[in-house]
N, C-alpha and C positions, 0 to 999 in steps of 0.2 A: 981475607975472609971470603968463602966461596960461599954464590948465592943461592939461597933456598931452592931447590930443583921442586917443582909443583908436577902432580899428577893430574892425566885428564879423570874427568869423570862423566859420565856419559847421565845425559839427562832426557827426560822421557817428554817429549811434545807436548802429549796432553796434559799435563802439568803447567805448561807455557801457555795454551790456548784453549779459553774454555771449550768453544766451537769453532768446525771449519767453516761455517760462513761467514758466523757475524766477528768471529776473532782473526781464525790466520787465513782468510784470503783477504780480508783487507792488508794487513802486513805485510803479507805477499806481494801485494798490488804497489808496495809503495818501490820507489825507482830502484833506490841501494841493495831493496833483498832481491827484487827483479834481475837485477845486474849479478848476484850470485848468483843466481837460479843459471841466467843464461851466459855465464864464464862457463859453466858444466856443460852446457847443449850446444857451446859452439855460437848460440845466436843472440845477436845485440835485439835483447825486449822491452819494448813500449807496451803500456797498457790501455785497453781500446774500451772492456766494460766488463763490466762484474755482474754475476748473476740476470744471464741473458736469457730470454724467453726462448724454448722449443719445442713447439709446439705445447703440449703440456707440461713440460720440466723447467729447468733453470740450468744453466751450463755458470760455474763456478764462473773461472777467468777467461777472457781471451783478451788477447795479444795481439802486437802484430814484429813479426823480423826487421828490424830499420833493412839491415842489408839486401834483404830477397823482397820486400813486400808479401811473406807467407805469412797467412793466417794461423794462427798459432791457438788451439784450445786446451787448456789444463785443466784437469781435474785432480780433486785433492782429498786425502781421505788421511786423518790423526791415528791409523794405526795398520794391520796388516793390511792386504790384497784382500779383497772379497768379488765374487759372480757379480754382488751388483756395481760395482764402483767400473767393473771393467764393462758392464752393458751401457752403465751411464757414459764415459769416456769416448769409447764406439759412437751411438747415440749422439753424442753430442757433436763430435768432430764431422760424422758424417752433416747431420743438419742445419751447420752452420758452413758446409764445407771447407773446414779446415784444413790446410798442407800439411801438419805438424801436430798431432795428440801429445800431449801430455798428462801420466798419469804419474803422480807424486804423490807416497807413502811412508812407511814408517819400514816397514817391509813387505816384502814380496814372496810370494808363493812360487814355486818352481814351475809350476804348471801355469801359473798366471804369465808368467815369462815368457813362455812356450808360446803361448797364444799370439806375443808381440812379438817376439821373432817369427812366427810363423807368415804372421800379416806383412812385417817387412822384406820377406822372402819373393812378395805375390809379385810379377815384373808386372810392372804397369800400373802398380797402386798408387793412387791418387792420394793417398795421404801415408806420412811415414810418422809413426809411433816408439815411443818413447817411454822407458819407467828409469825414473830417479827416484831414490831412497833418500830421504830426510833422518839426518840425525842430528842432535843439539848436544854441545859439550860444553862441562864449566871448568875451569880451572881455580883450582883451592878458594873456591867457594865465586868466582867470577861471574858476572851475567853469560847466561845461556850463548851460544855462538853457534850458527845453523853452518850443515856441511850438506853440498847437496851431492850424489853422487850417482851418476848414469850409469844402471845394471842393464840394461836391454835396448837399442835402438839396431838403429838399419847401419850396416855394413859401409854404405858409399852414404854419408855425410853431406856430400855434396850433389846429389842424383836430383832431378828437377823435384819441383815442390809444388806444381799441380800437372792436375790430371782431368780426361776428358771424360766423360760416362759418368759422373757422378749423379751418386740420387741426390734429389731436390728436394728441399722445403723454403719455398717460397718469401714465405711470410715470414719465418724466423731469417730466413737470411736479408732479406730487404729491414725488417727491424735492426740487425746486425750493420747493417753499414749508413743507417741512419746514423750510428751511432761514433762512428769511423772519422779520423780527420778534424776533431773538437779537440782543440787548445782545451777549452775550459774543461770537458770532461775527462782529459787528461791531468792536467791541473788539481781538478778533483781528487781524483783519484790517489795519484802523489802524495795530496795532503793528506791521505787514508783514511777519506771522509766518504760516509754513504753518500746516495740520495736521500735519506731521511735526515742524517743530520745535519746535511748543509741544505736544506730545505726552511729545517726547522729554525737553525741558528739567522737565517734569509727573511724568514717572517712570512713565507709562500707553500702552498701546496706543492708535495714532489711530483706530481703531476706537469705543474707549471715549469718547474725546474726542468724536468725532461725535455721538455718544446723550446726551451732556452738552450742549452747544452746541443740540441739537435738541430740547431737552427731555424725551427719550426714557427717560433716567436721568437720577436727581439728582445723585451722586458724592457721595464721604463728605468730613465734614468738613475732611479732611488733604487731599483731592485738590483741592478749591474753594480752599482756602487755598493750595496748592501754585502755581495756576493764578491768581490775586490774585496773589499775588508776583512772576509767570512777566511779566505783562501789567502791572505798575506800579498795582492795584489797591485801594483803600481797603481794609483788613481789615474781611471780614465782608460785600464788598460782592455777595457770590455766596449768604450766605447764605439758610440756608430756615425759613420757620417753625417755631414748636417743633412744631406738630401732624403736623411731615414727617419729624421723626426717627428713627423705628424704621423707616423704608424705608430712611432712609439709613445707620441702623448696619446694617442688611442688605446692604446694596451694598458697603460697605466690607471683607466678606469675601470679597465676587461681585468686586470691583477684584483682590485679592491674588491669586486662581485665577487670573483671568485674565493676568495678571503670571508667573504663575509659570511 
């Protein structure tokens, strides 16, 4: 007996996600879609922070390349190409000074292509650009399956991934690598949890959570364990040496004010 041959059927994103921020860049953010995204661009991606401050905006994802150590910025838009999503993209990578833009769509505009081949054309661009098209396929009736596929990047793949002369923004980039090099807010992220909701499920201010994830406070023992359990963590595995303890029984009454 020969077995039922199924057809693809091609299914529409935004059907899948209410929103890009609060729905598919978290999804995005977690390791397994991460790792499709970067089978198509060639690079092994880690996730470093979601919805980054710059200056007045918020930059979707970044990243970072295990292999190169390049800063990696995506932006993501649930359907065609639009002026703004390519000014944000620009915008963002420049102020975060990213090696790597990515801009991930539903489709693309021929003329918005243009513009990214043009850029990767420029010798000596400090950042190299990117557009992959997202589409999601079900088979005779199967959960959604994302295809991501690279329409436009730079010619030499392998060409260095920074650059000297770039413009500066300061203050988003030092925010930016506060934020770099956290187990936990990698962790976080994985688990494709905000900072609100693993703030929330923690019993803390996302505030507090931020200076915890940044290094910036230790959290007392109750909150690191709160925040283990929150994220499916070994006990203990947030722990701090014995010699960091009396800042952390300090902090533990600096949590409760703050709470209250």
């Amino acid at each position: 007996m020969k077995k039922p041959v199924e057809h693809l059927e091609r299914v529409d994103p935004a059907s899948l996600w209410a929103s890009e921020s609060g729905d598919f860049i978290p999804w995005l953010a977690m390791r397994e879609n991460l790792c499709r995204l970067g089978d198509a661009l060639g690079l092994d991606l880690e996730p470093v922070a979601r919805e980054v401050m710059v200056g007045r905006f918020r930059a979707d994802l970044v990243c970072r390349d295990r292999d190169s150590g390049a800063r990696v910025v995506i932006e993501a838009r649930l359907g065609h190409s639009d002026h703004a999503h390519l000014g944000q993209l620009l915008t963002y990578g420049v102020g975060l000074q990213g090696n790597i833009a990515v801009w991930l769509a539903t489709a693309f505009h021929d003329e918005h292509r243009a513009v990214l081949d043009r850029l990767n054309e420029w010798d000596g661009s400090a950042m190299r650009c990117f557009a992959v098209e997202l589409r999601t396929w079900s088979i005779g009736g199967s959960p959604a399956a994302p295809q991501f596929t690279v329409i436009a990047g730079p010619r030499d793949r392998s060409g260095p991934c920074a650059g000297a002369g770039r413009a500066r923004l300061p203050g988003a980039v030092a925010a930016l690598e506060d934020l770099e090099d956290t187990p936990l807010k990698v962790r976080r992220l994985n688990s494709g949890l905000s900072m609100r909701q693993l703030a929330k499920s923690v019993g803390i201010s996302s505030s507090h959570l931020a200076r915890i994830e940044t290094g910036k406070r230790q959290g007392s023992p109750a909150t690191l364990a709160a925040i283990e359990r929150a994220l499916d963590m070994p006990p203990g595995a947030l722990a701090r040496p014995e010699g960091e303890r009396c800042a952390i029984d300090r902090e533990a009454g600096d949590e409760r004010r703050t709470e209250a």
